[in-house]
N, C-alpha and C positions, 0 to 999 in steps of 0.2 A: 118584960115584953117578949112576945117569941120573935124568932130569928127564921130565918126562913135559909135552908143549904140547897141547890141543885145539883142533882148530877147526874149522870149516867148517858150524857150528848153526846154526838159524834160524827164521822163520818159514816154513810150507808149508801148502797145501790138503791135507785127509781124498786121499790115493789120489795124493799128490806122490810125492816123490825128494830126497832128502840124502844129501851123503859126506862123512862126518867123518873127519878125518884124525889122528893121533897122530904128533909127532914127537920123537925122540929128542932130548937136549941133553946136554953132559956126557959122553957115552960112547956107545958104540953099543948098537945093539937085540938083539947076537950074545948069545946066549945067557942071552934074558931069552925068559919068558913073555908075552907082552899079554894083558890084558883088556879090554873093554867093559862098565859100569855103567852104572847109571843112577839117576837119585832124582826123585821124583815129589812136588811138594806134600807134606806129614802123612806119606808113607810110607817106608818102610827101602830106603836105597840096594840095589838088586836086579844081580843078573849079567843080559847081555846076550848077549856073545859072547866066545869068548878064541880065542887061535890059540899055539901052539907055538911055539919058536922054527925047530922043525924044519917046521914049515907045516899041523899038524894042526889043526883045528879042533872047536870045541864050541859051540852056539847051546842057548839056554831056547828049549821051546817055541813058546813066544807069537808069537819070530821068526824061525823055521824057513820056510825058502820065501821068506820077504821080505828078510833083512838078509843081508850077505855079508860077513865080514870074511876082510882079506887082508894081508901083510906085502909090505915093498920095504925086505930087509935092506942091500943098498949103496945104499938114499937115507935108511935111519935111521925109516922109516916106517912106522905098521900105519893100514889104511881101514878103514871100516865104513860099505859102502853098503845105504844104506836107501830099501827100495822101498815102495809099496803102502802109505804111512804110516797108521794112523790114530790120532783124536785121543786115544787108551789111550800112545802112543807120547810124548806128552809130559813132556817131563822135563828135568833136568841130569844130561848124558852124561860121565862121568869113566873116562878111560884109566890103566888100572896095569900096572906091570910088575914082573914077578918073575924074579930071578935061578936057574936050574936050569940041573942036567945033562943033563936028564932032553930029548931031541929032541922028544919027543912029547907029554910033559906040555901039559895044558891046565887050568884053575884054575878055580873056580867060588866058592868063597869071599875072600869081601874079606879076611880077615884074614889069605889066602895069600900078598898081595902085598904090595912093600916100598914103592915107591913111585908116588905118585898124582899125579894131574893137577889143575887148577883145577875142569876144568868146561867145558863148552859146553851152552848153553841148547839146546834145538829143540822147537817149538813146531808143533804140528799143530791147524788148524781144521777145523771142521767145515760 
């Protein structure tokens, strides 16, 4: 099964920059879906961003124009660069992957994917 690692969270200024990274363990990222989560204090872990394994992507709203997620399937890896942060943007960001045929599929519910990650905090002031 793959394993899903987060990193690269943190603290930033309102209108900073973070890249979080996801990385594969276990098996490779071929032919899995990724997503981007996230959970906020009191509220229901929410979608973010997913990408394909074929490299299609899908953003919420809220981070259209700011966040960019991307895949680097022979290093095992999906990013999500995050621009323009602000202090709405804080949370714990969880990476999932889902196993599909499907090149283009992209996932927007959590309960579409098999396996999840820890976590990485990031933390936006104001």
């Amino acid at each position: 099964q793959v394993q899903s690692v987060e990193s690269g969270g943190g603290l930033v200024q309102a209108g900073g920059s973070l890249r979080l990274s996801c990385a594969a363990s276990g098996r490779t990222f071929s032919n899995y879906a990724v997503g981007w989560f996230r959970q906020a204090p009191g509220k229901e872990r929410e979608f973010v961003a997913a990408i394909s394994w074929g490299g299609v992507t899908r953003y919420t709203d809220s981070v259209k124009g700011r966040f960019t997620i991307s895949r680097d399937n022979a290093k095992n890896t999906v990013s999500l660069q995050m621009n323009s942060l602000k202090p709405e943007d804080t949370a714990v960001y969880y990476c999932a992957a889902k196993l599909t045929t499907s090149i283009s599929g992209t996932y927007y519910g959590r309960n579409e994917y098999d396996y999840w990650g820890q976590g990485t905090q990031v933390t936006v002031s104001s």
